[in-house]
The first five atom37 places (N, CA, C, CB, O) and aatype in JSON, in Angstrom:
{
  "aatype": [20, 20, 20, 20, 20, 20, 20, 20, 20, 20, 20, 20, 20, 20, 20, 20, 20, 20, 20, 20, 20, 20, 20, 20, 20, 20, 20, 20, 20, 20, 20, 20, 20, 20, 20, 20, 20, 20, 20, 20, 20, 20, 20, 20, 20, 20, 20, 20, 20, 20, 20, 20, 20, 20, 20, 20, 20, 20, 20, 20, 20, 20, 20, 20, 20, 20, 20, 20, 20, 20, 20, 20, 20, 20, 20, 20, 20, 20, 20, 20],
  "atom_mask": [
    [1, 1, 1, 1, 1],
    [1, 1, 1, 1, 1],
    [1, 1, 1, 1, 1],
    [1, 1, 1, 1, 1],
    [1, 1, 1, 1, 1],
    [1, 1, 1, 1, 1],
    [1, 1, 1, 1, 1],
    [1, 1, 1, 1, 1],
    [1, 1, 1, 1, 1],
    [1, 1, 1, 1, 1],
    [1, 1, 1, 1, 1],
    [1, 1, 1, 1, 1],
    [1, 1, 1, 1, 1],
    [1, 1, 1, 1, 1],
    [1, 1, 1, 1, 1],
    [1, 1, 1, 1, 1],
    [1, 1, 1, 1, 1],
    [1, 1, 1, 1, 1],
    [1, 1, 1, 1, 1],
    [1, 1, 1, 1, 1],
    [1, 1, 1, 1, 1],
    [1, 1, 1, 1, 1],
    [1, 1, 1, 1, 1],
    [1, 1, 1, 1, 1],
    [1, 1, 1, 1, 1],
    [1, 1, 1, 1, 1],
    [1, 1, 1, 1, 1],
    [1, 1, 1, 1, 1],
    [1, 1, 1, 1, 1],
    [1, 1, 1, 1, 1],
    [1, 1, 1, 1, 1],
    [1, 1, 1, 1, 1],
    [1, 1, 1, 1, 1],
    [1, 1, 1, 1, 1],
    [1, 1, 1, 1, 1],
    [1, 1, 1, 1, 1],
    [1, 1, 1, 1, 1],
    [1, 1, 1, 1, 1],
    [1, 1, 1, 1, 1],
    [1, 1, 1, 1, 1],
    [1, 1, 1, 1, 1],
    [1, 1, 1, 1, 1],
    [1, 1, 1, 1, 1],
    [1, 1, 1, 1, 1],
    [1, 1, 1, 1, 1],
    [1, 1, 1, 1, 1],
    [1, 1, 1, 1, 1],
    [1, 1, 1, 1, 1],
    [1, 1, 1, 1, 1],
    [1, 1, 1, 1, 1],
    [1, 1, 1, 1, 1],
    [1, 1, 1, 1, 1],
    [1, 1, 1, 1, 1],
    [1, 1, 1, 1, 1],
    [1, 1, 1, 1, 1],
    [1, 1, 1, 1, 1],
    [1, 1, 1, 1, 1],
    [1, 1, 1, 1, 1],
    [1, 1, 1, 1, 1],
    [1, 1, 1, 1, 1],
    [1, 1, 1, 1, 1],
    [1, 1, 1, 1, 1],
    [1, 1, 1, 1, 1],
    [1, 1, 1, 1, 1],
    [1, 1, 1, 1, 1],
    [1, 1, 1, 1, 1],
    [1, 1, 1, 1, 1],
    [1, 1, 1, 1, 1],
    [1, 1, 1, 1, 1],
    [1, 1, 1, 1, 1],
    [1, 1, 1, 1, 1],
    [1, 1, 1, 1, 1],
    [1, 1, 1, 1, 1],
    [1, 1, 1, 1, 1],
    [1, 1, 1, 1, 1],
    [1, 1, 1, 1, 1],
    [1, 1, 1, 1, 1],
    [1, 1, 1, 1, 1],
    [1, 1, 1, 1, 1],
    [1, 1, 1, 1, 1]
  ],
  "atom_positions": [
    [[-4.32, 20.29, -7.72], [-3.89, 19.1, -7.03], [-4.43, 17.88, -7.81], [-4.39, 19.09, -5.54], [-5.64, 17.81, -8.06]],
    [[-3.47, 16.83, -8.25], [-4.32, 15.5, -9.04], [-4.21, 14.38, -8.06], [-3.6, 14.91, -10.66], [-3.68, 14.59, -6.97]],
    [[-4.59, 13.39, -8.34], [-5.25, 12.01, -7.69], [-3.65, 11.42, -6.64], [-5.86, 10.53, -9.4], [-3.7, 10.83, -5.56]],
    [[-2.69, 11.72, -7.21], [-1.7, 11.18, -6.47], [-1.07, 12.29, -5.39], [-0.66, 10.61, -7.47], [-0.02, 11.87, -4.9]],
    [[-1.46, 13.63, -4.91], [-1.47, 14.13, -3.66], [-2.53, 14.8, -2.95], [-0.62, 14.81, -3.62], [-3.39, 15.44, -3.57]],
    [[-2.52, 14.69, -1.37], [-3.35, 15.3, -0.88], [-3.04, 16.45, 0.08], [-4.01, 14.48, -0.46], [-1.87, 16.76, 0.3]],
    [[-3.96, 17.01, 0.61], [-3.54, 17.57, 1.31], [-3.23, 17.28, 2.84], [-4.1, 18.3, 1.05], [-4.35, 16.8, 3.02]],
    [[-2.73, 17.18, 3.91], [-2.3, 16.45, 5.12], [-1.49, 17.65, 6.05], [-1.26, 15.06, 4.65], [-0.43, 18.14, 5.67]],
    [[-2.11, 18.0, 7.22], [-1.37, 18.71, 8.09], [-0.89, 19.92, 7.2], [-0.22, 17.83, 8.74], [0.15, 20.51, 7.49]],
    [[-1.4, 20.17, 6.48], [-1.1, 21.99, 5.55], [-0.09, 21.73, 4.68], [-0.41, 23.56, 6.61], [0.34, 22.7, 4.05]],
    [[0.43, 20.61, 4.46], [1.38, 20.51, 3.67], [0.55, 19.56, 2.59], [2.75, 19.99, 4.37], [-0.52, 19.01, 2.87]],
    [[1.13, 19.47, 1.48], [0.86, 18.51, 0.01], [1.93, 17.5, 0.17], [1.08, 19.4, -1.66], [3.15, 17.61, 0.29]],
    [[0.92, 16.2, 0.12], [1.54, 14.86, 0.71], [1.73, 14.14, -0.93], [0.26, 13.82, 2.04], [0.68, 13.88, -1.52]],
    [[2.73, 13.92, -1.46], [3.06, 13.06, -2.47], [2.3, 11.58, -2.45], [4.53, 12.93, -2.39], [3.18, 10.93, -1.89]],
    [[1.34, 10.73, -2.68], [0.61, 9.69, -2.26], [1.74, 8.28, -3.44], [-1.49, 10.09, -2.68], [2.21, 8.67, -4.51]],
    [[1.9, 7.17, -3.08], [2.65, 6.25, -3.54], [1.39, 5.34, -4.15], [3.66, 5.61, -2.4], [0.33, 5.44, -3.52]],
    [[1.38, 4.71, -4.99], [-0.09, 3.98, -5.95], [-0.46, 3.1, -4.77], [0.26, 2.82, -7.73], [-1.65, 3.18, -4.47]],
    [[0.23, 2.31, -4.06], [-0.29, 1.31, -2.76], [0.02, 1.63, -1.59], [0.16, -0.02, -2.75], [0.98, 2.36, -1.35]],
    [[-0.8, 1.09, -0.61], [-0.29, 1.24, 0.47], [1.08, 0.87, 1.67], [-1.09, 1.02, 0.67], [1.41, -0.29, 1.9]],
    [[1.65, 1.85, 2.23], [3.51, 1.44, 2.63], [3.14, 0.43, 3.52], [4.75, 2.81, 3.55], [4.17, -0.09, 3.97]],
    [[1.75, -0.24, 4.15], [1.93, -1.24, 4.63], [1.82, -2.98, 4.31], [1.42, -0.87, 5.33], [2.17, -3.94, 4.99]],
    [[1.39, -2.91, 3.38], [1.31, -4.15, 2.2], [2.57, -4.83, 2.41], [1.2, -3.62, 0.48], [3.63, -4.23, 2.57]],
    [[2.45, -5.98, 2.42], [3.81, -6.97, 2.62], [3.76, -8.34, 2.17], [4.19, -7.14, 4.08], [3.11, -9.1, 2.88]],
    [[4.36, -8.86, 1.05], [4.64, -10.23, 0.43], [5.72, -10.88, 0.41], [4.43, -10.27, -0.68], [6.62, -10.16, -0.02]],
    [[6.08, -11.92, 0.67], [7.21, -12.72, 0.4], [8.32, -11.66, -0.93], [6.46, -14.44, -0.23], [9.54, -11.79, -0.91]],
    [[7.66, -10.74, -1.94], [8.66, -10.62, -2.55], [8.74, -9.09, -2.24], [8.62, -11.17, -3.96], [9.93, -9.05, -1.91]],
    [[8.38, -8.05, -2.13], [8.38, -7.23, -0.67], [9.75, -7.24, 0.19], [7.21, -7.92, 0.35], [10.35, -6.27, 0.65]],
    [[9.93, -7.99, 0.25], [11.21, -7.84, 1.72], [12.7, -7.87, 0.08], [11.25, -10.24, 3.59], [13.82, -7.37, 0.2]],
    [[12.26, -8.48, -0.99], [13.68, -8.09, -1.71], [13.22, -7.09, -2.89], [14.57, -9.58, -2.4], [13.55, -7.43, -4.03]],
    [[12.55, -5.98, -2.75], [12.6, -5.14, -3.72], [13.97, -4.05, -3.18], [11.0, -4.46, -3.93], [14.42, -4.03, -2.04]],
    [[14.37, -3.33, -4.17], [15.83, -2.05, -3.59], [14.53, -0.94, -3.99], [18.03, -1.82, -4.98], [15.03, 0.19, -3.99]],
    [[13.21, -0.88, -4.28], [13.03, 0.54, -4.12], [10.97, 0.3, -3.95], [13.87, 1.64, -5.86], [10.32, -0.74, -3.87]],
    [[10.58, 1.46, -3.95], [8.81, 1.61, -3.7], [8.25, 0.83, -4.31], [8.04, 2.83, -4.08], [8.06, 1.15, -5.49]],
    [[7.73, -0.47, -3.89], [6.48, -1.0, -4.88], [5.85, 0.29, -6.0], [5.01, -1.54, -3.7], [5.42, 1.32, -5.48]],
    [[5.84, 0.16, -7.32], [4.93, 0.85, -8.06], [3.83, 0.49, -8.65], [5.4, 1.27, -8.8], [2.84, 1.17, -8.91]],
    [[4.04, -0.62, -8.84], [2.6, -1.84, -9.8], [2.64, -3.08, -8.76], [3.2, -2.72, -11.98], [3.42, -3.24, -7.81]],
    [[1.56, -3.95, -9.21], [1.0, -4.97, -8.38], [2.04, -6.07, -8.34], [-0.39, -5.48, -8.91], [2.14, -6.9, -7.44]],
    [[2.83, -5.96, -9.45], [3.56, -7.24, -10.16], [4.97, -6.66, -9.28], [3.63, -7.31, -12.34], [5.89, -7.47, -9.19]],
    [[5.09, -5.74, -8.84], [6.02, -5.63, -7.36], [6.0, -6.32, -6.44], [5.91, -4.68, -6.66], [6.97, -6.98, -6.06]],
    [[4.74, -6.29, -5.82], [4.28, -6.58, -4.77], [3.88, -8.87, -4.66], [2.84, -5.29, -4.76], [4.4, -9.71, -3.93]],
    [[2.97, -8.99, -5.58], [2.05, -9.99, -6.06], [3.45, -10.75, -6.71], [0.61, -9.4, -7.2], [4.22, -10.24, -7.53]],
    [[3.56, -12.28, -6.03], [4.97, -13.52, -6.89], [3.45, -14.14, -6.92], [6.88, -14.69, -5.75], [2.31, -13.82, -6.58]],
    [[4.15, -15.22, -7.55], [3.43, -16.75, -7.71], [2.24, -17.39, -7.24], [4.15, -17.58, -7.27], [1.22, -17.85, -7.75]],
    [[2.82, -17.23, -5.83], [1.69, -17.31, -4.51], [0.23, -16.55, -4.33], [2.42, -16.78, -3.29], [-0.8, -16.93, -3.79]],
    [[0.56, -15.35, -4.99], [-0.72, -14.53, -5.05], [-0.88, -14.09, -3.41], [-2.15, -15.53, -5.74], [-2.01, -13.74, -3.06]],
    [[0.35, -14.11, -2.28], [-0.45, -13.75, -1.67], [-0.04, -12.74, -0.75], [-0.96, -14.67, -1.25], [1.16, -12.74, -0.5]],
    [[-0.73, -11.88, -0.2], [-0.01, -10.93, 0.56], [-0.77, -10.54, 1.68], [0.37, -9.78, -0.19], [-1.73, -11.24, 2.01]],
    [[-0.39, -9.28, 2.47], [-1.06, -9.08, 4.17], [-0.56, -7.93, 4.56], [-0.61, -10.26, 5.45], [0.28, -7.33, 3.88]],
    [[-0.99, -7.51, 5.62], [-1.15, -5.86, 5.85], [-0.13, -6.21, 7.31], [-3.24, -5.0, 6.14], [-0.34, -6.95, 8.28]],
    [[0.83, -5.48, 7.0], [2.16, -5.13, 8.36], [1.37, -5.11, 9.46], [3.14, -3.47, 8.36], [1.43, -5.96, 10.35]],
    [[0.44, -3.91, 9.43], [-0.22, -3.74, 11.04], [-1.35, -4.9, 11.75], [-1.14, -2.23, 11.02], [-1.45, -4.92, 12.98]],
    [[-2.13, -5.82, 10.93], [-2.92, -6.74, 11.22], [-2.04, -8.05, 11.01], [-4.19, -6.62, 10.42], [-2.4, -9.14, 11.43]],
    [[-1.2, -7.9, 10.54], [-0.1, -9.44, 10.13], [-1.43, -10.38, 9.8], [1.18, -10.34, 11.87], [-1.56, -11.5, 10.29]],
    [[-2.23, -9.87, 9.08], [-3.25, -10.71, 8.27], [-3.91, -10.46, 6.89], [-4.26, -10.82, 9.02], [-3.95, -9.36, 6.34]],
    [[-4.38, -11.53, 6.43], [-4.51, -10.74, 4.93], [-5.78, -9.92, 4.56], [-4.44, -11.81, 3.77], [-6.08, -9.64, 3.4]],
    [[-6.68, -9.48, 5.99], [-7.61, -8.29, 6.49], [-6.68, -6.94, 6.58], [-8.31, -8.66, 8.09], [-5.55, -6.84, 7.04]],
    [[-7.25, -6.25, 6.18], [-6.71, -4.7, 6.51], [-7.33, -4.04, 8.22], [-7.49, -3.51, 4.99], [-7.96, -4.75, 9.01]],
    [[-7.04, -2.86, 8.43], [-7.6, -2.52, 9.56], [-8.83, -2.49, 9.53], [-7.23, -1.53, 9.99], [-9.54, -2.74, 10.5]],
    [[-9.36, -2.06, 8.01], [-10.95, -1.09, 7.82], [-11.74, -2.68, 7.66], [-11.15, 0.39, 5.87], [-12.95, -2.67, 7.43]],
    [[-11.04, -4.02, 7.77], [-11.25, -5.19, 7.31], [-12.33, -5.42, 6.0], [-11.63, -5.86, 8.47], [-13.5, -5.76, 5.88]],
    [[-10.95, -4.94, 4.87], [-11.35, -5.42, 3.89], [-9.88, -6.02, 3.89], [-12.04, -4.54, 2.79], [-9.03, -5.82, 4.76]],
    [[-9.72, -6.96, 2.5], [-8.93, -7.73, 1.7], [-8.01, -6.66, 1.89], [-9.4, -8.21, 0.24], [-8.26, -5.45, 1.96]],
    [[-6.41, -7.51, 2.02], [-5.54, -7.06, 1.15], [-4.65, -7.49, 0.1], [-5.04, -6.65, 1.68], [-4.01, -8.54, 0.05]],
    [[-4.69, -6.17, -1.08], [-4.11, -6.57, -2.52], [-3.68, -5.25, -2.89], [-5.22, -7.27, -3.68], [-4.44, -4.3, -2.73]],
    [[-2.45, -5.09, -3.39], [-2.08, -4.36, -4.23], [-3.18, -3.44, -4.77], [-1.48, -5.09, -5.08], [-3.12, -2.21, -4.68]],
    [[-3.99, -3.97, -5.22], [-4.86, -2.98, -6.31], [-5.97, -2.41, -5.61], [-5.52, -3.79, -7.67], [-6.58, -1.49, -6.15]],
    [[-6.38, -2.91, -4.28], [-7.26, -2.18, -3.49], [-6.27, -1.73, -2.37], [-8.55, -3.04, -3.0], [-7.14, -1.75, -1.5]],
    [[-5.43, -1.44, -1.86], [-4.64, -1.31, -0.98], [-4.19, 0.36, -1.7], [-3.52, -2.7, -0.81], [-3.15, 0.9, -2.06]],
    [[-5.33, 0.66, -1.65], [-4.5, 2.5, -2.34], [-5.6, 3.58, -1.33], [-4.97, 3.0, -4.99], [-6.49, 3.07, -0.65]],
    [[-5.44, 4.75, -1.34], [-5.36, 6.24, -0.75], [-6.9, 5.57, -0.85], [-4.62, 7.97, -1.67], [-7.31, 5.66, 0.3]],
    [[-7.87, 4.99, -1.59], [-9.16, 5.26, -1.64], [-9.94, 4.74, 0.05], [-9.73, 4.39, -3.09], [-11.09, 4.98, 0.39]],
    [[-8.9, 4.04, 0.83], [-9.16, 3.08, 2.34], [-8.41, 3.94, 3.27], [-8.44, 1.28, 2.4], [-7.32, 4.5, 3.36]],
    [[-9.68, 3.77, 4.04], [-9.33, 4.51, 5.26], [-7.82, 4.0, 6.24], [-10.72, 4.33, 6.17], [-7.33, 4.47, 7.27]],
    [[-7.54, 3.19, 5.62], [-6.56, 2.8, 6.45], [-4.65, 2.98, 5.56], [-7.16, 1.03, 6.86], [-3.52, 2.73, 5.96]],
    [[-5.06, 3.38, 4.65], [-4.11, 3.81, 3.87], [-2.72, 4.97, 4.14], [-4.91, 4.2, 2.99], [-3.12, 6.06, 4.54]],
    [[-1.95, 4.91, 4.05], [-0.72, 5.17, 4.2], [0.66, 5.18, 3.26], [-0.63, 4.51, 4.99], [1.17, 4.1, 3.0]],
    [[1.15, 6.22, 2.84], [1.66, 6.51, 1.78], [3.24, 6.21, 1.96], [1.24, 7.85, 1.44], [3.89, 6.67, 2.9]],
    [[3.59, 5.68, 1.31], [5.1, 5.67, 1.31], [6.24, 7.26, 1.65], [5.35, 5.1, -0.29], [7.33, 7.57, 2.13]],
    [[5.23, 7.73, 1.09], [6.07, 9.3, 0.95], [5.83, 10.65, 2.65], [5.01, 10.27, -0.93], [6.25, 11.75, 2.99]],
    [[4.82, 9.46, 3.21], [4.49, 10.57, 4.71], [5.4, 10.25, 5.7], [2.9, 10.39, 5.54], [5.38, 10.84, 6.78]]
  ]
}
């Protein structure tokens, strides 16, 4: 098993590099999965977590693209 699946409910969960709840102004016009930061991250620099509609996560740390991955407890994969 390598860094991008885990295991989840007995099945092997495919993990996506960020988390599916991350949300930026440029976010609402991608046609497919954020893969890199420069998906996610325009101009503004700024972004926020769907479930807190703030730019705190649940585990309240920051949210960003580049910390917003499988390593936070509050993380959530595009692919579950």
């Amino acid at each position: 098993m390598d860094n991008m699946t885990t295991k989840a409910r007995g099945t092997d969960v495919v993990l996506s590099p960020m988390c599916r709840e991350i949300r930026s102004k440029k976010v609402f016009h991608l046609t497919s999965i954020p893969m890199t930061p420069d998906d996610v991250i325009d101009l503004s620099n700024h972004c926020w977590c769907r479930v807190t509609q703030q730019v705190v996560g649940p585990d309240g740390n920051r949210v960003h693209p580049t910390t917003c991955t499988s390593d936070r407890s509050c993380y959530k994969s595009h692919f579950e």
